[in-house]
MMTF fields as JSON, N, C-alpha, C and O atoms, coordinates in Angstrom:
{
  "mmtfVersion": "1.0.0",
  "mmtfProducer": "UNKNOWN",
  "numBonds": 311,
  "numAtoms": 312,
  "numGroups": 78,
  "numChains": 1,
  "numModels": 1,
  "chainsPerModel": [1],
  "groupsPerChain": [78],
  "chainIdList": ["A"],
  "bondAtomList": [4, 2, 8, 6, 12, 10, 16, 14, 20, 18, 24, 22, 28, 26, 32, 30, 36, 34, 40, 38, 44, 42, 48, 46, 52, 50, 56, 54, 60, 58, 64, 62, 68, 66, 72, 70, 76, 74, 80, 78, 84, 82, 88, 86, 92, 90, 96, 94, 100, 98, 104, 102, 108, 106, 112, 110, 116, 114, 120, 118, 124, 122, 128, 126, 132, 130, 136, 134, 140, 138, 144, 142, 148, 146, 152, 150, 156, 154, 160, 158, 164, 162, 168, 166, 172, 170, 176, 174, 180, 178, 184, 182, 188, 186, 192, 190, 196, 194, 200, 198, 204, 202, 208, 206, 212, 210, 216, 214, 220, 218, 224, 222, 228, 226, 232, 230, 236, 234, 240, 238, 244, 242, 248, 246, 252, 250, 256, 254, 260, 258, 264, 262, 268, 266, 272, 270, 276, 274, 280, 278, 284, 282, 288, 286, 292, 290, 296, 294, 300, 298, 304, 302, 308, 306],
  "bondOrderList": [1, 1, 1, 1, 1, 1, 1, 1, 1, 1, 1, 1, 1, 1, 1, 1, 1, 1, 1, 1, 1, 1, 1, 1, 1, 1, 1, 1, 1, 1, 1, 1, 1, 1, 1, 1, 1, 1, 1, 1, 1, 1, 1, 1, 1, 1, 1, 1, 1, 1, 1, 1, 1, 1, 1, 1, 1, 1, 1, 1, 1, 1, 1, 1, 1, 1, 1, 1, 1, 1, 1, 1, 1, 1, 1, 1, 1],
  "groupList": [{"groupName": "UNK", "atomNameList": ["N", "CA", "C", "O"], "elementList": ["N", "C", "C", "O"], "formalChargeList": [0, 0, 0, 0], "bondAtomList": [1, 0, 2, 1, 3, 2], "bondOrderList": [1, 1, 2], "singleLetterCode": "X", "chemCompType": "L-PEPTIDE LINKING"}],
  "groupTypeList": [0, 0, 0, 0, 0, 0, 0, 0, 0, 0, 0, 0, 0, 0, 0, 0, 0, 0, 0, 0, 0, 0, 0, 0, 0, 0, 0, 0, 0, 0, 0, 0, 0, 0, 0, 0, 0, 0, 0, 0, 0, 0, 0, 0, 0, 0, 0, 0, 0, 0, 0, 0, 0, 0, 0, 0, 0, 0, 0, 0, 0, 0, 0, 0, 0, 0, 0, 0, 0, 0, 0, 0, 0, 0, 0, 0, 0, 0],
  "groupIdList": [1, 2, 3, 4, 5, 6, 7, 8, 9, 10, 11, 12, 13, 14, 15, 16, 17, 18, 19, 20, 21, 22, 23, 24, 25, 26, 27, 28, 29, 30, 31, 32, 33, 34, 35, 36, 37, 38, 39, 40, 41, 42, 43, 44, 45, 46, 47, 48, 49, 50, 51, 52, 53, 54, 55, 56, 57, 58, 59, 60, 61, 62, 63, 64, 65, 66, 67, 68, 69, 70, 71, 72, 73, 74, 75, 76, 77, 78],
  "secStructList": [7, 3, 3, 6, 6, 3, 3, 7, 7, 1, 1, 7, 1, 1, 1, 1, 7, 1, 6, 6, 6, 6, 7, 7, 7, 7, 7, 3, 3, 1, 1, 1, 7, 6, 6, 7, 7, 6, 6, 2, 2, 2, 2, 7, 2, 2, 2, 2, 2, 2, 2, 2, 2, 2, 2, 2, 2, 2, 2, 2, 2, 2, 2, 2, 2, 2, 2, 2, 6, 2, 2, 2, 2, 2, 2, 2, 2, 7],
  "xCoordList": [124.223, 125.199, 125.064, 124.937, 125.115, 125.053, 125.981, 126.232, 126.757, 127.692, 126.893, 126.414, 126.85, 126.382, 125.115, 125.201, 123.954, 123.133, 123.418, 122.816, 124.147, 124.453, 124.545, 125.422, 123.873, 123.685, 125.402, 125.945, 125.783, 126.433, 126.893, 127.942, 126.307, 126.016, 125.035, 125.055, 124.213, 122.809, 123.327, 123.089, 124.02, 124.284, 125.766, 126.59, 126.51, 127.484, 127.619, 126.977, 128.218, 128.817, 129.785, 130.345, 129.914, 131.436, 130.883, 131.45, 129.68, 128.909, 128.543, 128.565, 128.082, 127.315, 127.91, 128.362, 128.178, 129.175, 127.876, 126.799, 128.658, 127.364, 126.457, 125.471, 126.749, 125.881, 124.745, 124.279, 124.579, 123.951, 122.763, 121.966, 123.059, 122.345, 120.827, 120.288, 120.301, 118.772, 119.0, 118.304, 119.606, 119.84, 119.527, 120.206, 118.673, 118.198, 118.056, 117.189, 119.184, 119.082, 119.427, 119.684, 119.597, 119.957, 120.959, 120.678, 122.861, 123.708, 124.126, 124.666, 124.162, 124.333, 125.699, 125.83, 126.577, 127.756, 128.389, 128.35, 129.028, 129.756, 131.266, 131.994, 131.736, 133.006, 133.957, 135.047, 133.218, 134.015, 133.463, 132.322, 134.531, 134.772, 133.694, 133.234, 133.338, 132.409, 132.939, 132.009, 134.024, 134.792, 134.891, 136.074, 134.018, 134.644, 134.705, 133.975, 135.263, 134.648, 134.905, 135.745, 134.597, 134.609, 135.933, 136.088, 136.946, 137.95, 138.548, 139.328, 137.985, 138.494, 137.639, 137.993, 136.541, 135.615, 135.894, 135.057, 136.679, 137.081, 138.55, 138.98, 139.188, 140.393, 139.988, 140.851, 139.045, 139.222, 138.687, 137.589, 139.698, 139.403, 138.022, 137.537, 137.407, 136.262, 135.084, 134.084, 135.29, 133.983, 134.624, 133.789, 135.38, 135.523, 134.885, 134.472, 134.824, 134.297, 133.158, 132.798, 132.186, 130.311, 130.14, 129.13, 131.424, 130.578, 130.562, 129.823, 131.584, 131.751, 130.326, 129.519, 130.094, 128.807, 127.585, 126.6, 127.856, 126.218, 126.125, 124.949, 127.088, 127.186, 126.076, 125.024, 127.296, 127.266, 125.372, 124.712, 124.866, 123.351, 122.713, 121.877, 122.76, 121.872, 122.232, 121.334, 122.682, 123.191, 122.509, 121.304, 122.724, 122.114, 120.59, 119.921, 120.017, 118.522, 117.769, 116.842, 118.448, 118.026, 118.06, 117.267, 119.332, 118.675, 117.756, 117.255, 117.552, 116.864, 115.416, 114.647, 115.011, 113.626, 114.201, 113.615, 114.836, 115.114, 114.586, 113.813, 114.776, 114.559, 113.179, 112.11, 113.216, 111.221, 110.431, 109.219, 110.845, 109.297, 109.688, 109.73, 109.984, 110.096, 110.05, 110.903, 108.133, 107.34, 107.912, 108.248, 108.113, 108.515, 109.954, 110.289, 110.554, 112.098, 112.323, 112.948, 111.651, 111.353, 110.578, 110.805, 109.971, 108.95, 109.572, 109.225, 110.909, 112.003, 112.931, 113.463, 113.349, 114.348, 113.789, 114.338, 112.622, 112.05, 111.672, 111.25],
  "yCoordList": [-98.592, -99.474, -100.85, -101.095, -101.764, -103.038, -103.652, -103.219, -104.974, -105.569, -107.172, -107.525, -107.834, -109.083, -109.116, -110.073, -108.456, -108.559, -107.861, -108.227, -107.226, -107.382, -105.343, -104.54, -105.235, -103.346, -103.31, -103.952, -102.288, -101.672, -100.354, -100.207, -99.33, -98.364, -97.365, -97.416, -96.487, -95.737, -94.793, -94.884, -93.991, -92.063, -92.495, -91.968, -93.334, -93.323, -92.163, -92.067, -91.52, -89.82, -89.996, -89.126, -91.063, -91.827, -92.286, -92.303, -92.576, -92.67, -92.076, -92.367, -90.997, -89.722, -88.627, -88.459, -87.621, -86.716, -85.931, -86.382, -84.424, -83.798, -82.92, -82.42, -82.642, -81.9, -83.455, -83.487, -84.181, -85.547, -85.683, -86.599, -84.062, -84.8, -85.341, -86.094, -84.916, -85.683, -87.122, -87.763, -87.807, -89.241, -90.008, -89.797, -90.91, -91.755, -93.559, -93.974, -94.33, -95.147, -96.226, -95.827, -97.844, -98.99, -99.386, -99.494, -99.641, -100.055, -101.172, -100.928, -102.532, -103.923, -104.478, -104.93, -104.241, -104.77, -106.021, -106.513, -106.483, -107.943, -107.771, -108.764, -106.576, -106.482, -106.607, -107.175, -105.759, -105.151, -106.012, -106.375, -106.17, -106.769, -107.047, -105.992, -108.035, -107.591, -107.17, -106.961, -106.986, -106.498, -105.433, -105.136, -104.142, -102.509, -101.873, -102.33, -100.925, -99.768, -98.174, -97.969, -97.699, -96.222, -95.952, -95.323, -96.323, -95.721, -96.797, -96.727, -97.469, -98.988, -98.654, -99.047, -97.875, -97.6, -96.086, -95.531, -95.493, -94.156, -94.517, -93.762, -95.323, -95.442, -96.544, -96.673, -97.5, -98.471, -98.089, -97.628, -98.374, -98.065, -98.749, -98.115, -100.08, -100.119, -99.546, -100.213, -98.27, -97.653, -96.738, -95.86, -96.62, -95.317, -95.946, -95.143, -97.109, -97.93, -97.475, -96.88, -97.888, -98.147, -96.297, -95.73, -95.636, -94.54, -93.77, -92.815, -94.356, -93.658, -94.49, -93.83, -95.705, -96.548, -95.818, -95.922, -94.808, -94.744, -93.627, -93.33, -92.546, -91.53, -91.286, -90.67, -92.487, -92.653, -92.7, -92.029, -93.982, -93.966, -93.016, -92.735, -92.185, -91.248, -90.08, -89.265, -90.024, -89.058, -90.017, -89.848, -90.954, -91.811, -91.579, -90.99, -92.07, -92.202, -90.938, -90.905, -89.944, -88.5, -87.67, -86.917, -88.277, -88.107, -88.486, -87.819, -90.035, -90.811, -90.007, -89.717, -89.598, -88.582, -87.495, -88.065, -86.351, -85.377, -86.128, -85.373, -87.266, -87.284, -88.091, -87.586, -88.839, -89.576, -88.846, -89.036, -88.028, -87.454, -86.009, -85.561, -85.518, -84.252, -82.836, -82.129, -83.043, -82.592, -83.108, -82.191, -84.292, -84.96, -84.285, -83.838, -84.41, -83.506, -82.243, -82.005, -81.645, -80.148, -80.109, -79.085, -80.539, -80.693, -80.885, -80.528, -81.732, -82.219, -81.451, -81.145, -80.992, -79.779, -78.808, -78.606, -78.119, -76.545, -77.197, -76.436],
  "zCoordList": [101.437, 100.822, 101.441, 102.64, 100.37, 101.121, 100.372, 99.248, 100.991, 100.337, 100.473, 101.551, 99.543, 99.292, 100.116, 100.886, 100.275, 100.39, 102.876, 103.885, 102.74, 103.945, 104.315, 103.995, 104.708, 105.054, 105.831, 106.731, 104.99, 105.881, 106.018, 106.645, 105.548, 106.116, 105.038, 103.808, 105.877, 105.499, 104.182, 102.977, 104.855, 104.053, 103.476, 104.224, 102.319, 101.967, 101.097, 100.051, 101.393, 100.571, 99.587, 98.919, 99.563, 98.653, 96.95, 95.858, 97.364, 96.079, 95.256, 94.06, 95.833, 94.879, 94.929, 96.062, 94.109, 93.963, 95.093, 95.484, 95.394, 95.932, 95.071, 95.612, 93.532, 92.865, 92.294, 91.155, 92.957, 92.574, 93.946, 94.152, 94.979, 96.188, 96.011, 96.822, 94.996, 95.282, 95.02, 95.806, 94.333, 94.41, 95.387, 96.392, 95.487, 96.687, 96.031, 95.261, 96.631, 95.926, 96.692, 97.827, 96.554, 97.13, 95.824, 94.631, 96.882, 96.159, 96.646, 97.724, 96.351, 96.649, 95.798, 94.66, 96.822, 95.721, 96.185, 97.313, 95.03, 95.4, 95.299, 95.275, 95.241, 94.995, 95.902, 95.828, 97.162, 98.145, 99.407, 99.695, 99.952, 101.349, 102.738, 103.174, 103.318, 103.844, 105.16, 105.939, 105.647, 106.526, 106.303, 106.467, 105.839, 105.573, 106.487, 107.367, 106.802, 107.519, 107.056, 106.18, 107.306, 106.693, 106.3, 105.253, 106.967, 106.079, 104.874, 103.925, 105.298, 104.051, 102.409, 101.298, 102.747, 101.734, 101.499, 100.787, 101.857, 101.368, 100.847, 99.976, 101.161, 99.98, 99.224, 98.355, 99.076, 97.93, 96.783, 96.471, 96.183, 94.638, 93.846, 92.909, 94.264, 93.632, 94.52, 94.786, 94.946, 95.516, 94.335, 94.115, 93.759, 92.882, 91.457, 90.62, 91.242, 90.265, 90.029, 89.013, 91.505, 91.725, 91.539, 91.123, 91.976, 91.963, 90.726, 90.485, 89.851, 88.248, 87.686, 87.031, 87.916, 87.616, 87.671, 86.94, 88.97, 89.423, 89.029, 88.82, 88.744, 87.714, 86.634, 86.466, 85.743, 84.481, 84.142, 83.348, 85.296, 85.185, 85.451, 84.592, 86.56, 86.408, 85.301, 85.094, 85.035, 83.413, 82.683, 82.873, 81.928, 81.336, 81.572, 80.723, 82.79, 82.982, 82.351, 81.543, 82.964, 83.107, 81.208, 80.643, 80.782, 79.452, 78.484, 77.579, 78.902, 78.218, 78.629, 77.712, 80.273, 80.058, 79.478, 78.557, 78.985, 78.225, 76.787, 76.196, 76.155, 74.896, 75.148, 74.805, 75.509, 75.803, 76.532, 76.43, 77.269, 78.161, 78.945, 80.091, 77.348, 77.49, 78.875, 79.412, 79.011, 79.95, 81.244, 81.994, 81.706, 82.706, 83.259, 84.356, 82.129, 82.208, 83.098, 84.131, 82.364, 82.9, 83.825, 84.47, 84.143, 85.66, 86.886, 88.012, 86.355, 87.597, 87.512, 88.58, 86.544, 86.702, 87.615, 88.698, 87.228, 88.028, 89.738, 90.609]
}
């Protein structure tokens, strides 16, 4: 997780549900504070934002290979 271009922390669990664990990604937000700390980012409501966001995309991504690249699909499923 980084906030305005600024790391602040590695393994955020707040992001990705856990049936999402293969997800490996860089989240750069401008929303949130650059003063966080772990518990400031477990009650603010726009980490609940980025994380309905980052959802939504990998569902999104993941269908879009289900309908374009079939083979590819299923290769990552098994």
């Amino acid at each position: 997780l980084y906030v305005r271009h600024v790391f602040v922390e590695a393994d955020c669990e707040e992001l990705v549900p856990a049936w999402l664990r293969f997800v490996h990604g860089v989240v750069d937000s401008q929303d949130l504070p650059l003063n966080v700390s772990r518990e400031i980012l477990q009650q603010n409501r726009e980490m609940s934002r980025i994380r309905g966001r980052v959802v939504r995309k990998v569902q999104d991504a993941l269908a879009k290979m289900r309908d374009e690249r079939r083979e590819d699909y299923v290769r990552f499923w098994n």
